[in-house]
PDB file of N, CA, C and O in Angstrom:
ATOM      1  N   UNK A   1       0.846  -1.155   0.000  1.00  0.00           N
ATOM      2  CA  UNK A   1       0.000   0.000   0.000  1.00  0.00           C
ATOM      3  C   UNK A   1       0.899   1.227   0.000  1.00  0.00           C
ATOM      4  O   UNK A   1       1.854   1.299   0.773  1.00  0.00           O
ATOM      5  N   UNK A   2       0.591   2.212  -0.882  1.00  0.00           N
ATOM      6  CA  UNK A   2       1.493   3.445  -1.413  1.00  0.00           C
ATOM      7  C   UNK A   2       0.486   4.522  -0.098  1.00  0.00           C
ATOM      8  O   UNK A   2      -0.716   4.286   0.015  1.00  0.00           O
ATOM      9  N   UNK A   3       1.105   5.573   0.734  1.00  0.00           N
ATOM     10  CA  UNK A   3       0.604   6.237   1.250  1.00  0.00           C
ATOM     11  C   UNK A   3       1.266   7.677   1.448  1.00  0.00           C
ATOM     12  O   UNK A   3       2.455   7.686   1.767  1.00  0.00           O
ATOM     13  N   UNK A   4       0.602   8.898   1.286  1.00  0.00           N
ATOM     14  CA  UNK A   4       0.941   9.552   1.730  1.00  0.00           C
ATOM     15  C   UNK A   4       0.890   9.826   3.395  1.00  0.00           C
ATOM     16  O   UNK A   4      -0.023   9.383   4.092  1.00  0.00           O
ATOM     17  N   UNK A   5       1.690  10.397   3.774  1.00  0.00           N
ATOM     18  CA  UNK A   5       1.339  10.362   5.494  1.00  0.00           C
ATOM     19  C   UNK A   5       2.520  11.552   5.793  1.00  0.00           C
ATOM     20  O   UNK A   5       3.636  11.697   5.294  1.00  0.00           O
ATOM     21  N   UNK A   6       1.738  12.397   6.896  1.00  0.00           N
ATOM     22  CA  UNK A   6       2.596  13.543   7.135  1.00  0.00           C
ATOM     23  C   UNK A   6       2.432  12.790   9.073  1.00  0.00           C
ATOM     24  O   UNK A   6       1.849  11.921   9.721  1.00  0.00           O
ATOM     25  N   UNK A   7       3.581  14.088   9.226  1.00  0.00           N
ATOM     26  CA  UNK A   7       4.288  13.717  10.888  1.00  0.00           C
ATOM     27  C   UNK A   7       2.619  13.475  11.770  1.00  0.00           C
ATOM     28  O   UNK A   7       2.358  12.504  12.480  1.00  0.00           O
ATOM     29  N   UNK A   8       1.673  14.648  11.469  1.00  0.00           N
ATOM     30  CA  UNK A   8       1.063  14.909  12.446  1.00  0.00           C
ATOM     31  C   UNK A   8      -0.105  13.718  12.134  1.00  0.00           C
ATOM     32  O   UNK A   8      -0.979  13.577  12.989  1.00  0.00           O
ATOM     33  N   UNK A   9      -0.128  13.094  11.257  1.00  0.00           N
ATOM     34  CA  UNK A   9      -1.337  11.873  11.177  1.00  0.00           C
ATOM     35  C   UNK A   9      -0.933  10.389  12.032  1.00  0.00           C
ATOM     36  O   UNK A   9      -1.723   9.500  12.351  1.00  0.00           O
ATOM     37  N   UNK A  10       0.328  10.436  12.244  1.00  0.00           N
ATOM     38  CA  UNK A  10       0.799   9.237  12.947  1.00  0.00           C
ATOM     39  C   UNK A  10       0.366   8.634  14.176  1.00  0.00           C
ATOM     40  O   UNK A  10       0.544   7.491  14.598  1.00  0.00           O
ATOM     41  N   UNK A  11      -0.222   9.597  14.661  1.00  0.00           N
ATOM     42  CA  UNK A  11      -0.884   9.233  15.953  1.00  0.00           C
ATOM     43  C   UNK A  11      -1.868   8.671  15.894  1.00  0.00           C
ATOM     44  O   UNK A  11      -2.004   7.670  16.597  1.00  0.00           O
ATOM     45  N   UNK A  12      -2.790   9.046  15.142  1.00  0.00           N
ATOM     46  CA  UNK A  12      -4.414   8.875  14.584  1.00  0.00           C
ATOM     47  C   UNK A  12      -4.002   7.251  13.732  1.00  0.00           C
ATOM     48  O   UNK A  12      -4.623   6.202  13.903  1.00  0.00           O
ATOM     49  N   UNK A  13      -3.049   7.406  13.005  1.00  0.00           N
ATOM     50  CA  UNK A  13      -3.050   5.735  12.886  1.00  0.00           C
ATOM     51  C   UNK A  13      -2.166   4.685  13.784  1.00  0.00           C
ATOM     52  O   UNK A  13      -2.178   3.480  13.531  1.00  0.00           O
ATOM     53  N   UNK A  14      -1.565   5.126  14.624  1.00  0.00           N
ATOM     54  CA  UNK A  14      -1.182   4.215  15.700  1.00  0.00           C
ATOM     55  C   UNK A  14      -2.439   3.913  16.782  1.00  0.00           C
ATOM     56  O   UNK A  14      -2.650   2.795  17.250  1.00  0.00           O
ATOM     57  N   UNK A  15      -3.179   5.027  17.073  1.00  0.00           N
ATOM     58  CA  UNK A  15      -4.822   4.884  17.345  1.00  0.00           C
ATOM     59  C   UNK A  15      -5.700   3.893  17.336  1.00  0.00           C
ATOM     60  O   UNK A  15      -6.367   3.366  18.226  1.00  0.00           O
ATOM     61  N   UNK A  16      -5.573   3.674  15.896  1.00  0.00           N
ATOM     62  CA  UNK A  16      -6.505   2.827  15.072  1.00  0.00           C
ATOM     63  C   UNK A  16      -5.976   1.207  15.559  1.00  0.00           C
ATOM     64  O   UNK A  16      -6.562   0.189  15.926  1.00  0.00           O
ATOM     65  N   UNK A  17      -4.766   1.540  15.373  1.00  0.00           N
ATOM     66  CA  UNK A  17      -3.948  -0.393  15.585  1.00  0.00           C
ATOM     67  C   UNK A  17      -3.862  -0.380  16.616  1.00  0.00           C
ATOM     68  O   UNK A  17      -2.825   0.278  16.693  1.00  0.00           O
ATOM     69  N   UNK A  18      -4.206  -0.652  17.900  1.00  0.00           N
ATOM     70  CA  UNK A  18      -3.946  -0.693  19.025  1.00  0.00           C
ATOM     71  C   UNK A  18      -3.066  -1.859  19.597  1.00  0.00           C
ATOM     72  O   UNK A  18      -3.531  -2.999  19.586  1.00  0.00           O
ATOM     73  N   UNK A  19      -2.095  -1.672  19.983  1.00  0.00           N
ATOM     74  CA  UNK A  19      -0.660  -2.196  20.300  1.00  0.00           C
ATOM     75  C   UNK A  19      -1.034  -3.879  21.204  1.00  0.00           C
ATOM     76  O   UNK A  19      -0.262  -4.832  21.091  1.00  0.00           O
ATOM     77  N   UNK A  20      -2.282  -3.944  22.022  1.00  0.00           N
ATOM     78  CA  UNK A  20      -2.304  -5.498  21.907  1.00  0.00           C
ATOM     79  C   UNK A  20      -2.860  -6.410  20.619  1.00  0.00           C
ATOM     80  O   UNK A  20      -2.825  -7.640  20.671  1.00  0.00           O
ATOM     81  N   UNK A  21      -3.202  -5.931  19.848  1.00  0.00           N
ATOM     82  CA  UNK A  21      -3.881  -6.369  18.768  1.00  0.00           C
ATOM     83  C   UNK A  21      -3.025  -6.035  17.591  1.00  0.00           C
ATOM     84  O   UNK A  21      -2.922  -6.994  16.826  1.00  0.00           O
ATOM     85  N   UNK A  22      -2.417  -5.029  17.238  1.00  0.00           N
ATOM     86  CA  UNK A  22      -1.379  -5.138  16.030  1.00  0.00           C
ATOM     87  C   UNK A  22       0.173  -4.712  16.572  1.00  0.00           C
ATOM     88  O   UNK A  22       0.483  -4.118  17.604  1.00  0.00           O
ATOM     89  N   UNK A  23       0.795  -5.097  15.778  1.00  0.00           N
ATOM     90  CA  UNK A  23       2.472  -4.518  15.784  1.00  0.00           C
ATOM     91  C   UNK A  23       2.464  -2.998  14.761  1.00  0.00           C
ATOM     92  O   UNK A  23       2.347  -2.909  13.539  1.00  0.00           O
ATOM     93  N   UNK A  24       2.590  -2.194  15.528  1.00  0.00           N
ATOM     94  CA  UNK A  24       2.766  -0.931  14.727  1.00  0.00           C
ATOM     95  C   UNK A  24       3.488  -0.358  15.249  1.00  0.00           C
ATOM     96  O   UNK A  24       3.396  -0.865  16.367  1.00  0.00           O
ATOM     97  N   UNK A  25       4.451   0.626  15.350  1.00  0.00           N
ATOM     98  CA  UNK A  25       4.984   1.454  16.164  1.00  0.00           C
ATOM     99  C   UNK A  25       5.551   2.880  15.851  1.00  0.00           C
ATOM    100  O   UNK A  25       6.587   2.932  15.188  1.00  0.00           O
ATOM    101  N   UNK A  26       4.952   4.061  16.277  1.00  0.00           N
ATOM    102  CA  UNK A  26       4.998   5.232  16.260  1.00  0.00           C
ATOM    103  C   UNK A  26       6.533   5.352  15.497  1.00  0.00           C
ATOM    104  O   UNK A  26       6.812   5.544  14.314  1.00  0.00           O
ATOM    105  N   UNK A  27       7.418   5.150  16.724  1.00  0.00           N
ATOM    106  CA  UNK A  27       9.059   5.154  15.683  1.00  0.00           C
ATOM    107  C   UNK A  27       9.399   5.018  14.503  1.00  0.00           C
ATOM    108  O   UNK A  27       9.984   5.810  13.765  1.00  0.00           O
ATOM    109  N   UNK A  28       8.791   3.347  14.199  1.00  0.00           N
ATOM    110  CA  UNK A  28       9.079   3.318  12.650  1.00  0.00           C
ATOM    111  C   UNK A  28       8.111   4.002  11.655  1.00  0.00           C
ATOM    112  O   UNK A  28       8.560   4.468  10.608  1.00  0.00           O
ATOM    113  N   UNK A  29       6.993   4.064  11.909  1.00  0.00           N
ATOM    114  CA  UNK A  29       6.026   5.133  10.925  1.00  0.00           C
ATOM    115  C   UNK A  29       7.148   6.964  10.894  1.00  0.00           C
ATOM    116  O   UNK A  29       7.366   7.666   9.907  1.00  0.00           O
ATOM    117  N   UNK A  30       7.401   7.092  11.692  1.00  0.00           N
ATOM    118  CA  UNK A  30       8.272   8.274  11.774  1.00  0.00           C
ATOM    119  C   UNK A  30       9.668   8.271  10.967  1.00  0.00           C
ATOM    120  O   UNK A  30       9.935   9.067  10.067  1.00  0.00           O
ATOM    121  N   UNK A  31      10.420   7.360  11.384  1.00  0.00           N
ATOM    122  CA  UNK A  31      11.767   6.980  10.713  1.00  0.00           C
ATOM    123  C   UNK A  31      11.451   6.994   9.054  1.00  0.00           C
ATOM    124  O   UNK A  31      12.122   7.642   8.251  1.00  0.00           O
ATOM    125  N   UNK A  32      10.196   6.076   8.676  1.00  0.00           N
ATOM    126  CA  UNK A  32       9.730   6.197   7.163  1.00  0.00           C
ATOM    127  C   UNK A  32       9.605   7.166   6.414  1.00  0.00           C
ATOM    128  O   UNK A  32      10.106   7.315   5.300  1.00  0.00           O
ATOM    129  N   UNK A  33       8.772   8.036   7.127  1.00  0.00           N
ATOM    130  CA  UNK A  33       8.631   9.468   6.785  1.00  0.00           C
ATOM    131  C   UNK A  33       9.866  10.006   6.546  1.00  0.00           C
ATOM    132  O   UNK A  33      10.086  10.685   5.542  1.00  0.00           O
ATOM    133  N   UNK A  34      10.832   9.724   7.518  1.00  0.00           N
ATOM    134  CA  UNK A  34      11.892  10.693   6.869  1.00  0.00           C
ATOM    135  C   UNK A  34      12.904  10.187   6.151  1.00  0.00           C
ATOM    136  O   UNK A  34      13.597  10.879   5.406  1.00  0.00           O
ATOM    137  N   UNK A  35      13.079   8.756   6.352  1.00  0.00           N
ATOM    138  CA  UNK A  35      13.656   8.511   5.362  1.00  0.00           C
ATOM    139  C   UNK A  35      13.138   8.163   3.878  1.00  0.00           C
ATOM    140  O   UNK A  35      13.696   7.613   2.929  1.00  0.00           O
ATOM    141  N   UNK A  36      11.681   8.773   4.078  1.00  0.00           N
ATOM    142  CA  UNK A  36      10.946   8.038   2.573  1.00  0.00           C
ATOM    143  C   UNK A  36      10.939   6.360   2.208  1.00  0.00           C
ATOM    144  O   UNK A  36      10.651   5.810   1.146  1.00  0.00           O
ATOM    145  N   UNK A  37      11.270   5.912   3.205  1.00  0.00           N
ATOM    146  CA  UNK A  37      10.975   4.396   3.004  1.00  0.00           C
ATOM    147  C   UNK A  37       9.260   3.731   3.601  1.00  0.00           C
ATOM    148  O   UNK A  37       8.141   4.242   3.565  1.00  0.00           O
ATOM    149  N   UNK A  38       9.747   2.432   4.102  1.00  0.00           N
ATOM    150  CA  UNK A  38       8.676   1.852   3.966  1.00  0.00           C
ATOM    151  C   UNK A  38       8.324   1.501   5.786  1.00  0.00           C
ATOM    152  O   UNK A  38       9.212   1.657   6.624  1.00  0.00           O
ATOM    153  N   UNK A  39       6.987   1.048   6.144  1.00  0.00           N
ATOM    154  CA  UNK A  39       6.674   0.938   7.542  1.00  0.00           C
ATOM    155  C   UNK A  39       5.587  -0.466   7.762  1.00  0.00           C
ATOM    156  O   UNK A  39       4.626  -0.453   6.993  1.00  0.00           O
ATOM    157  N   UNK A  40       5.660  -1.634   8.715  1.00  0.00           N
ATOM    158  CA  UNK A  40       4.446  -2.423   8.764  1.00  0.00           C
ATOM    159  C   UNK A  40       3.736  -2.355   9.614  1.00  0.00           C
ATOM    160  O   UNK A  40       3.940  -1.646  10.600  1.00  0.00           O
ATOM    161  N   UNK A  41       2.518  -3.222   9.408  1.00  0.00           N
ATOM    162  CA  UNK A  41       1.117  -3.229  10.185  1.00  0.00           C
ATOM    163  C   UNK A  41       1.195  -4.882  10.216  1.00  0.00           C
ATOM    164  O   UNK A  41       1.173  -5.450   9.124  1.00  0.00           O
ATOM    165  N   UNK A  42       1.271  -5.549  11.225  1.00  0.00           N
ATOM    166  CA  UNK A  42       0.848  -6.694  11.517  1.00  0.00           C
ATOM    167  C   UNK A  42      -0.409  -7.242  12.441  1.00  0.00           C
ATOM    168  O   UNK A  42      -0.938  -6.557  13.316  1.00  0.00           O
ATOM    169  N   UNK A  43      -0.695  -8.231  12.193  1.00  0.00           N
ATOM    170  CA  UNK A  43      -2.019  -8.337  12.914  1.00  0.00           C
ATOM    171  C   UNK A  43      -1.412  -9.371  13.701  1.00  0.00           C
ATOM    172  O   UNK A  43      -0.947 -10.387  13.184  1.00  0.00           O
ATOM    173  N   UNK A  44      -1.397  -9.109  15.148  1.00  0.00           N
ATOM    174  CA  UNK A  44      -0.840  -9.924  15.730  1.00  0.00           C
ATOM    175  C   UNK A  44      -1.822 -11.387  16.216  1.00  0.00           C
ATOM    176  O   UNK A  44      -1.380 -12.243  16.982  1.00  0.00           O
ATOM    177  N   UNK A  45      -2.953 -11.427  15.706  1.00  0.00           N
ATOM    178  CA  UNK A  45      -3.651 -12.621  15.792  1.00  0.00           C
ATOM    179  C   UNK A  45      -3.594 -13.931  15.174  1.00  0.00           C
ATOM    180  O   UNK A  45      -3.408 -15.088  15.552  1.00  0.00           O
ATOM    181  N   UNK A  46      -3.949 -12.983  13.469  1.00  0.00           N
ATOM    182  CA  UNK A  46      -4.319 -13.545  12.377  1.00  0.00           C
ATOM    183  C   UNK A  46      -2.711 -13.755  11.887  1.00  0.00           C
ATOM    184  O   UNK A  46      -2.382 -14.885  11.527  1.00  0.00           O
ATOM    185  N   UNK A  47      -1.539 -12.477  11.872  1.00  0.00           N
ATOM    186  CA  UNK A  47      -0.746 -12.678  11.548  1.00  0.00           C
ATOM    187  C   UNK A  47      -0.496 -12.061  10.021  1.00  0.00           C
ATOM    188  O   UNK A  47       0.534 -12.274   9.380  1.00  0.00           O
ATOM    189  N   UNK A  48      -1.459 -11.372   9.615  1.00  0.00           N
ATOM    190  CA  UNK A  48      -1.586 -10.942   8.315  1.00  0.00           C
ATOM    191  C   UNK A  48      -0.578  -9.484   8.493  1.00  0.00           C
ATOM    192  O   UNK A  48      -0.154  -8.919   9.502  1.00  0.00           O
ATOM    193  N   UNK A  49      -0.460  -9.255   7.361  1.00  0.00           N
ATOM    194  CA  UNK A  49       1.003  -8.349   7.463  1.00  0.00           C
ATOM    195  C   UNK A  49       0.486  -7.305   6.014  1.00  0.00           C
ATOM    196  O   UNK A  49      -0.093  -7.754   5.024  1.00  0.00           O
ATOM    197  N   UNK A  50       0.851  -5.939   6.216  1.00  0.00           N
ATOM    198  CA  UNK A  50       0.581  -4.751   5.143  1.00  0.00           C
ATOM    199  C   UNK A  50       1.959  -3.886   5.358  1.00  0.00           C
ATOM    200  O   UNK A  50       2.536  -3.571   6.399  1.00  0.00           O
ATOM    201  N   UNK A  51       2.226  -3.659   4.174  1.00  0.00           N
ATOM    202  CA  UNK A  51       3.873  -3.209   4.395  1.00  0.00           C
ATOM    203  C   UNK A  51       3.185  -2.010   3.700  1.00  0.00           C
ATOM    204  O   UNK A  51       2.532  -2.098   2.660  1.00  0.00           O
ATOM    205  N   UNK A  52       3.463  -0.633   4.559  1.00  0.00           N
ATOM    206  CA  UNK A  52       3.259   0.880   3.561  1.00  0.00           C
ATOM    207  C   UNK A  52       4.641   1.453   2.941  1.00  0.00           C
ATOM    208  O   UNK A  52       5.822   1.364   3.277  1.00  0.00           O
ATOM    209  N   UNK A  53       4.013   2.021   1.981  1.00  0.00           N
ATOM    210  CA  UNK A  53       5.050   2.334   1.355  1.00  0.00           C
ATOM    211  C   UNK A  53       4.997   4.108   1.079  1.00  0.00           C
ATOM    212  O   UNK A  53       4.244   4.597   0.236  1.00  0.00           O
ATOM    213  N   UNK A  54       6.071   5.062   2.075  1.00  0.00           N
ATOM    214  CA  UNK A  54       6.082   6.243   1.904  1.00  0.00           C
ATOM    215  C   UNK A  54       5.797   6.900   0.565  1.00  0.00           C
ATOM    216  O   UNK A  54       6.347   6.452  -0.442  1.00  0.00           O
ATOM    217  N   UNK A  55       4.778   8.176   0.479  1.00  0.00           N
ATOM    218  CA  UNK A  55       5.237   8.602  -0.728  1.00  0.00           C
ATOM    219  C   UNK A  55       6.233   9.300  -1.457  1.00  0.00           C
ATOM    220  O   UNK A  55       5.388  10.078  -1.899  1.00  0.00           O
ATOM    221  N   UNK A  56       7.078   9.631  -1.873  1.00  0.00           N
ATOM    222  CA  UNK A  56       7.968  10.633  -2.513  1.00  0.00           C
ATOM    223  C   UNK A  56       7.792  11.121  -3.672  1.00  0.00           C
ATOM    224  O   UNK A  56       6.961  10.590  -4.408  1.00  0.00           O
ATOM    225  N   UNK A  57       8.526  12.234  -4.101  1.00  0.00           N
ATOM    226  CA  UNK A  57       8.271  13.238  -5.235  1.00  0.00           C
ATOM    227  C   UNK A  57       9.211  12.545  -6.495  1.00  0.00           C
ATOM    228  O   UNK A  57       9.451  13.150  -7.539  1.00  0.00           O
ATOM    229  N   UNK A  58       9.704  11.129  -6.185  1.00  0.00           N
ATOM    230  CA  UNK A  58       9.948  10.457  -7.803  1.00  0.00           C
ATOM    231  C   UNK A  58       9.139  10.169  -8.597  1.00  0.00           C
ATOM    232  O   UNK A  58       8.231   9.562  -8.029  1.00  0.00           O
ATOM    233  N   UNK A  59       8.910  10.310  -9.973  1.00  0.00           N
ATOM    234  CA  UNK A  59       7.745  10.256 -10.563  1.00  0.00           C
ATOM    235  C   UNK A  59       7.350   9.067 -10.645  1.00  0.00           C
ATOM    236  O   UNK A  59       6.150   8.793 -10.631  1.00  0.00           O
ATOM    237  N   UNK A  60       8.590   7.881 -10.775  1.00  0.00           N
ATOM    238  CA  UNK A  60       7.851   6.845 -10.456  1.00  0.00           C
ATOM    239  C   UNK A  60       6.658   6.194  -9.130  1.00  0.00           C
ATOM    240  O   UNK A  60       5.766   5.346  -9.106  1.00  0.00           O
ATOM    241  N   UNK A  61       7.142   6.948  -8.357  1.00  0.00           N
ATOM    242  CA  UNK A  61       6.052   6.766  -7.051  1.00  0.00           C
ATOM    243  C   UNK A  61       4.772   7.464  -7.112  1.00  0.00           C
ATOM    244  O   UNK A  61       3.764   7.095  -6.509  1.00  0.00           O
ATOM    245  N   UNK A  62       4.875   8.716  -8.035  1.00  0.00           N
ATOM    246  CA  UNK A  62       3.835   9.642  -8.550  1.00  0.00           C
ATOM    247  C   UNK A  62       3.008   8.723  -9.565  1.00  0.00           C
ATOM    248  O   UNK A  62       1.799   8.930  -9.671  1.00  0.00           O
ATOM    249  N   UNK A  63       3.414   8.055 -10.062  1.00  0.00           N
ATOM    250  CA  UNK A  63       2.780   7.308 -11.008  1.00  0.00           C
ATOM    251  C   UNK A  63       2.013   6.385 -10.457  1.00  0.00           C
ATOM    252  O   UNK A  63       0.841   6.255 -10.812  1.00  0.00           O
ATOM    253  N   UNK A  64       2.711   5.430  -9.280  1.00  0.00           N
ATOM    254  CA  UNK A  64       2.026   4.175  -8.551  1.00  0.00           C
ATOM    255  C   UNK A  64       1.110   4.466  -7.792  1.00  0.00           C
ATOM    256  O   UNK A  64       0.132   3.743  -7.609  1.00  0.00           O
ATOM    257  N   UNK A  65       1.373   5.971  -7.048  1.00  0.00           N
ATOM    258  CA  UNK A  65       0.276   6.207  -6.594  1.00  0.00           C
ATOM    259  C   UNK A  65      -0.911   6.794  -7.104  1.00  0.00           C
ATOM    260  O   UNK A  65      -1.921   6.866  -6.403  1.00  0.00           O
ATOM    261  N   UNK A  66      -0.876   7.161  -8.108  1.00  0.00           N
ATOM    262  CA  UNK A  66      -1.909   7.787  -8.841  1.00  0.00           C
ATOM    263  C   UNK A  66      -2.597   6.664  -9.545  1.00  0.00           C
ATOM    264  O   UNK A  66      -3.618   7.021 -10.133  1.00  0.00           O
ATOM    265  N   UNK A  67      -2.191   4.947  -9.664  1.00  0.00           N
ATOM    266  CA  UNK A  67      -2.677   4.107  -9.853  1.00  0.00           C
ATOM    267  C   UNK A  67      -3.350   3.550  -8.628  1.00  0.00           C
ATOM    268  O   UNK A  67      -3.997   2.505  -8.700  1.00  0.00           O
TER     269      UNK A  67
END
């Protein structure tokens, strides 16, 4: 999943995953952001896994996400 995400939304989705129920963690959603890389969401039940993927101003990422 391609996402845009700025500093101040990180909270609101660490929120959402709540830390006995998924693996998410504030740090690495942050670290992503700045390094423009990538961050996961695991479901610590089911075990199902969503890897995000920062957006950046390469056009190739402009492209994927606009798909």
């Amino acid at each position: 999943m391609v996402v845009a995400i700025q500093n101040l939304n990180v909270h609101e989705l660490v929120e959402a995953f709540p830390p006995s129920n998924f693996y998410l963690y504030k740090d690495s959603i942050l670290d992503a952001i700045n390094r423009r890389s990538m961050f996961n969401l695991i479901d610590l039940k089911d075990g199902d896994k969503v890897d995000f993927w920062t957006l950046t101003d390469e056009p190739f990422d402009r492209s994927r996400f606009s798909r």
